[in-house]
N, C-alpha and C positions, 0 to 999 in steps of 0.2 A: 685566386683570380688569375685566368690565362686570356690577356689581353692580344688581339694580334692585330699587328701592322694598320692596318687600317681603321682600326678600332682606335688607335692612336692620334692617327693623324685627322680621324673625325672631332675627336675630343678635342684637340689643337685648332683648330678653323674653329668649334664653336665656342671655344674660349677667348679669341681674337674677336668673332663675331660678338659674344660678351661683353667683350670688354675694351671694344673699338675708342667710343669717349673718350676713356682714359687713356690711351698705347696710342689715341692718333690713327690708327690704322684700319683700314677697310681688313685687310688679309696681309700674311707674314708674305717676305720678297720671296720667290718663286725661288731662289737660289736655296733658302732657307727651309723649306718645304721640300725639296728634293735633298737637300743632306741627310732632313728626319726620315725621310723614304728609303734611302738607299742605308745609311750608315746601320752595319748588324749590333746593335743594341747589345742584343745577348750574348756578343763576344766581351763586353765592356764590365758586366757585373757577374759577379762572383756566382758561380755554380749555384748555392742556398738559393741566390733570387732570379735564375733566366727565366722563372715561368711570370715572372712579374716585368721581365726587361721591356715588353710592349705596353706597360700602363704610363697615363702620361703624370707622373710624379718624378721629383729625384731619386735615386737611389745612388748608393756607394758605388764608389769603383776600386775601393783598399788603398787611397792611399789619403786618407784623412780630410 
């Protein structure tokens, strides 16, 4: 799976949009939405998973 950028932050707006009841929230703060935008993802997890760093799941970053 080669998620990209946008693909991500779709998936994020409609999991907020999901699951607004619950989280209180119309949409994440705008501060918060420009970090997932801007911050390179794929420098943060390990080589085996950069093709998966734009899905919107956890993944490791090596240090437990």
């Amino acid at each position: 799976m080669n998620s990209t950028l946008q693909d991500m932050i779709a998936d994020i707006e409609n999991e907020v949009i999901y699951t607004r009841s619950s989280i209180g929230k119309n949409r994440l703060i705008s501060r918060v939405m420009k970090a997932m935008a801007t911050v390179p993802r794929h420098k943060f997890v390990p080589p085996r998973l950069k093709y998966q760093a734009y899905v919107n799941h956890p993944l490791p970053i090596g240090h437990g």
